[in-house]
C-alpha atoms as one frame of an Amber mdcrd trajectory, in Angstrom:
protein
  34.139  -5.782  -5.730  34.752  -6.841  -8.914  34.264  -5.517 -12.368  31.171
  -7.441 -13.136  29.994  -7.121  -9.641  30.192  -3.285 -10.481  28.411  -4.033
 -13.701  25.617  -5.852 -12.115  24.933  -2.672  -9.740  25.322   0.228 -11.691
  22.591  -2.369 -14.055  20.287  -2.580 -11.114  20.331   1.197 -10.068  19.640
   2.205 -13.245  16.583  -0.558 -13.622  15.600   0.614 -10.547  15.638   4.347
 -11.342  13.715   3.504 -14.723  11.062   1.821 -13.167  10.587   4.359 -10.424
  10.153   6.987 -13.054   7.896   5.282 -15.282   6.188   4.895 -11.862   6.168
   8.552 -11.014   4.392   8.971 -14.174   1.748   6.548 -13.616   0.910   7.833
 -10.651   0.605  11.181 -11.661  -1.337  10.437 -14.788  -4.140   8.537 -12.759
  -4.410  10.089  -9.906  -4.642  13.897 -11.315  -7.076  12.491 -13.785  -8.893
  10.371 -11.118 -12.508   9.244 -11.282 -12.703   5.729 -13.747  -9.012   6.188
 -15.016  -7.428   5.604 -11.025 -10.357   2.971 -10.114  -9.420   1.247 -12.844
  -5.618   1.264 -11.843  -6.185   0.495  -8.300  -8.462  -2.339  -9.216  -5.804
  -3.713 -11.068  -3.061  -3.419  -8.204  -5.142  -4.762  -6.115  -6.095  -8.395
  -7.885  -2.363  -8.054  -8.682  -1.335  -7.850  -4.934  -4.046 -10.412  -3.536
  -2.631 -12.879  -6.087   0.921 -12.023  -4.551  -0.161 -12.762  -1.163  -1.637
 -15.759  -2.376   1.551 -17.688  -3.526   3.287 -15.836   0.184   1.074 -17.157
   2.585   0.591 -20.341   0.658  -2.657 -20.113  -0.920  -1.764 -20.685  -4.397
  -0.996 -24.445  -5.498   2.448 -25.028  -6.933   2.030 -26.407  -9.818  -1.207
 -25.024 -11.174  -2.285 -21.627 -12.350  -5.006 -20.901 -10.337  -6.926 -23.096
  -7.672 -10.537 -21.973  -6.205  -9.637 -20.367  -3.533  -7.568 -17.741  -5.850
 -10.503 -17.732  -8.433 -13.229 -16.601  -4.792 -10.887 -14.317  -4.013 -10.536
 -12.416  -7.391 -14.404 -13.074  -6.878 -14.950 -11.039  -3.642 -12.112  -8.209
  -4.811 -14.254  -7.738  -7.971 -17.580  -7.228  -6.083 -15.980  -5.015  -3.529
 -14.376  -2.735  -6.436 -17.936  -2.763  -8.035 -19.188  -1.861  -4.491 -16.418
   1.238  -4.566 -17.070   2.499  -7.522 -20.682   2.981  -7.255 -21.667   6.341
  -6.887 -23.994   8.394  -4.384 -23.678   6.319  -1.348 -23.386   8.003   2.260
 -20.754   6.819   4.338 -22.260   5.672   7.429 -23.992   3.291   4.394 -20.260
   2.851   2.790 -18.663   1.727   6.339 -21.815  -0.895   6.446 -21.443  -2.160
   2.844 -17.077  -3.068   3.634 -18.716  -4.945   6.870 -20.700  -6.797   4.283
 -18.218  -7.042   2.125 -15.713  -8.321   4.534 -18.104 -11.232   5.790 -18.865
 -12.010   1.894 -15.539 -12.713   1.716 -15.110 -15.300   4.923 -18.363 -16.630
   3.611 -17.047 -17.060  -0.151 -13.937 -18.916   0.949 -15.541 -20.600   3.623
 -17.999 -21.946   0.949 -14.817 -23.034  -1.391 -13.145 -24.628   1.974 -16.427
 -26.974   2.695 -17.179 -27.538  -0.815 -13.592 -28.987  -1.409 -12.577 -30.499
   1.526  -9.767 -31.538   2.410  -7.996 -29.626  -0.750  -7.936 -26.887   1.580
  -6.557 -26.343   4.997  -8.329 -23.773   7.880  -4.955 -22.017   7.349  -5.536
 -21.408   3.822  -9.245 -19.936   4.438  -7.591 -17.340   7.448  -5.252 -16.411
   4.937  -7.067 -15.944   1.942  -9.160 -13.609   4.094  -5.935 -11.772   5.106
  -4.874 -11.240   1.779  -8.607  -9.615   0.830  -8.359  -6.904   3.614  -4.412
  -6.234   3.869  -4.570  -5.606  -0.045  -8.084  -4.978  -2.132  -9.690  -3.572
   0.914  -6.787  -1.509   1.893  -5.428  -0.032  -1.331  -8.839   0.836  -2.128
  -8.595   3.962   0.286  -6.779   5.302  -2.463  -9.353   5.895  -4.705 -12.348
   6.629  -1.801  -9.215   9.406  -0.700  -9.043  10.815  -3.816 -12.941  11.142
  -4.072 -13.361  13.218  -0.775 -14.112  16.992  -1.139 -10.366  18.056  -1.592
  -9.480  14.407  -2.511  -7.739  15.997  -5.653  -5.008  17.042  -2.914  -5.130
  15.155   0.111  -4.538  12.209  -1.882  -1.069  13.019  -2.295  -0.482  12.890
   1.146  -0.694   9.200   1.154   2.444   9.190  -1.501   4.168  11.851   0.690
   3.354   9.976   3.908   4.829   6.674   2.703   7.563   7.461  -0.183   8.678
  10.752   1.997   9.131   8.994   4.816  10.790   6.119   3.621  14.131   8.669
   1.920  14.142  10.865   4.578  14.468   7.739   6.800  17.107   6.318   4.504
  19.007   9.820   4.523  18.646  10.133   8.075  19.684   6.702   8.763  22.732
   6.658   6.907  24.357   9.958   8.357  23.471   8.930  12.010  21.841   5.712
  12.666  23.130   3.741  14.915  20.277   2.316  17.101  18.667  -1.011  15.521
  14.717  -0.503  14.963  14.019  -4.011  13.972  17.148  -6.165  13.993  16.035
  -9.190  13.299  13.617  -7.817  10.698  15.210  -5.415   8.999  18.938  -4.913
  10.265  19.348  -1.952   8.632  16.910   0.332   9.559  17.526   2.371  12.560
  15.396   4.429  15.323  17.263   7.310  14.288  16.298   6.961  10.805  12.539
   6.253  11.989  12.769   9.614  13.659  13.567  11.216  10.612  11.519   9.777
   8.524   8.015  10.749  10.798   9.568  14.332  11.298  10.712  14.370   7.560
   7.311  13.531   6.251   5.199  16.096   8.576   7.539  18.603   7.096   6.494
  17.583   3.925   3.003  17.796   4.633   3.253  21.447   6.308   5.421  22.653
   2.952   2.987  20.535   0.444  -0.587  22.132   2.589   1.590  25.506   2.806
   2.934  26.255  -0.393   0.528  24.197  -2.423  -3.169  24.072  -1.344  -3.004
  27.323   0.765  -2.150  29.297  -2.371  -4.887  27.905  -4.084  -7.079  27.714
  -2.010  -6.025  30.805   0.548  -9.229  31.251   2.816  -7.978  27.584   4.326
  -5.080  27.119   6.998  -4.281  23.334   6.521  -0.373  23.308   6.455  -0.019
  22.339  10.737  -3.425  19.497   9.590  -1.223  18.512   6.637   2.171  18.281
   9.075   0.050  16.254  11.468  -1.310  13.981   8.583   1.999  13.428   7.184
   3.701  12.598  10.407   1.481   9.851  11.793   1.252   8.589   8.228   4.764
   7.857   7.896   4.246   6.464  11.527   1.969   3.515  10.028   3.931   3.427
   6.742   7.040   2.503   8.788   4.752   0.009  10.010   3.660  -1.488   7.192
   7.372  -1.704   5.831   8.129  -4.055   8.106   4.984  -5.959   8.302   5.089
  -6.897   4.482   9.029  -7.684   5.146   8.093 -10.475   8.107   5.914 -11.872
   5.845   8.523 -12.369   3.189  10.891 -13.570   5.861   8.090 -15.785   7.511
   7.396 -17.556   3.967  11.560 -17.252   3.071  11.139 -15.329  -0.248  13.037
 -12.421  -1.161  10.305 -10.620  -3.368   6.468 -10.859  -3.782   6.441 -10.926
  -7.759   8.802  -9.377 -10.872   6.194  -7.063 -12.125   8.402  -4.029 -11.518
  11.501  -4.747 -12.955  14.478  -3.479 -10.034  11.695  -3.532  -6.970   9.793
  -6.824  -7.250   6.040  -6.742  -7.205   3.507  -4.536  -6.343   3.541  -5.928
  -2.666   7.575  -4.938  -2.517   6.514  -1.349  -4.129   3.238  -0.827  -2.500
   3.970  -2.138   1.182   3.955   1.486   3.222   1.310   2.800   0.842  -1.190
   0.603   1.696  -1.025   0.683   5.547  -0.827   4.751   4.801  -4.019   5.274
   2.712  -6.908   4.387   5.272  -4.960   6.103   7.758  -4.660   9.458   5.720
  -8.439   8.907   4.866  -9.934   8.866   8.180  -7.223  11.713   9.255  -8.621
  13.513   6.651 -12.073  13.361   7.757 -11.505  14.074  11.328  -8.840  17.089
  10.852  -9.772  18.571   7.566
């Protein structure tokens, strides 16, 4: 390796580590404040990360800034986030209102795919719907976790699920991998790293519900709920990992966007997170 090969490394690490930090710090900021402050912020991520999915699966027109397909689906993610954010709903009424929301969408871009035919292609509308659920819909279970009874700390089981897993994996992996998980995928991520990262997380989760909520809160035993959240969270975010990767692969681009200088866009940051968060939501429901 040469000296500006060197250069160009140490550069990137330390972008990297910048941008995770300024990260940390975001995350914190919102998410202990909560309420309108992290709507807000996961609002944003998510018009952010349907408009990245947009150019990936070939939505977006090259050569123009937006097209009407982009503009219905900023549309339906603002009308679902209004939906979210509105107070004092049950949620046997909430589940019914995504259902809604859902077919609002196929109905929105269907309307944009009649209206404008041929400028669109039936591959275009199935994607565009895509792109609505695996983002907006999806990252919008942070914000309904962090508004459960308890939210304030089960939320941080989504973080601990997905960015827990994913070093401990990368630790593991390196000492003793040596079985390919997805080798065509992702060559370097091995079963033995996998491994570690599930049983990594759930540890995690027992020490965070252990040492954290059970000394506040000491009349509740959550730390084995809490191992058991954070194990088959880091299950799905391995999952979603490798999902967001095929898609990169499957549309040959290395990252979804340059928002986050060192890591790419919020799709490329966000990947594990947002297969993590419904999962941890309805865990938390069930066990907690």
């Amino acid at each position: 390796m040469t000296g500006y090969e060197k250069g160009m490394v140490i550069h990137m690490f330390k972008t990297r580590l910048l941008s995770g930090i300024v990260l940390v710090i975001i995350a914190l900021v919102t998410i202990i404040t909560g309420g309108p402050v992290l709507w807000a912020v996961v609002f944003a991520l998510a018009l952010i990360a349907f408009r990245e999915l947009s150019k990936a699966g070939g939505i977006h027109s090259e050569g123009k800034s937006w097209n009407a397909l982009e503009v219905a689906g900023m549309f339906v993610t603002t009308a679902y986030y209004a939906l979210v954010y509105r107070g004092g709903v049950e949620i046997q009424e909430y589940y019914v209102y995504v259902i809604f929301m859902v077919l609002l969408a196929l109905m929105t871009f269907m309307f944009v795919y009649v209206f404008s035919f041929p400028k669109f292609k039936a591959n275009q509308i199935m994607a565009a719907v895509f792109s609505f659920v695996y983002a907006p819909v999806m990252l919008s279970f942070i914000y309904l976790t962090r508004s459960l009874e308890l939210g304030n700390y089960i939320v941080w089981m989504i973080f601990i699920s997905a960015w827990g897993c994913d070093t401990c994996a990368y630790c593991v992996g390196m000492l003793i991998g040596k079985h390919k998980l997805a080798p065509i995928l992702s060559p370097k991520k091995s079963i033995e790293g996998a491994i570690g990262g599930v049983v990594g997380a759930a540890a995690l989760g027992a020490i965070y519900g252990y040492f954290v909520v059970e000394k506040v809160m000491p009349d509740m035993n959550v730390a084995l709920s809490f191992a058991v959240i954070g194990g088959v969270g880091a299950v799905i975010s391995q999952v979603g990992d490798l999902a967001a990767s095929g898609i990169k692969r499957d549309n040959e681009i290395k990252d979804y966007g340059k928002l986050i200088p060192g890591h790419g866009g919020i799709m490329d940051r966000f990947d594990s997170v947002i297969f993590t968060a419904p999962i941890i939501y309805f865990l938390a429901l069930v066990l907690l």
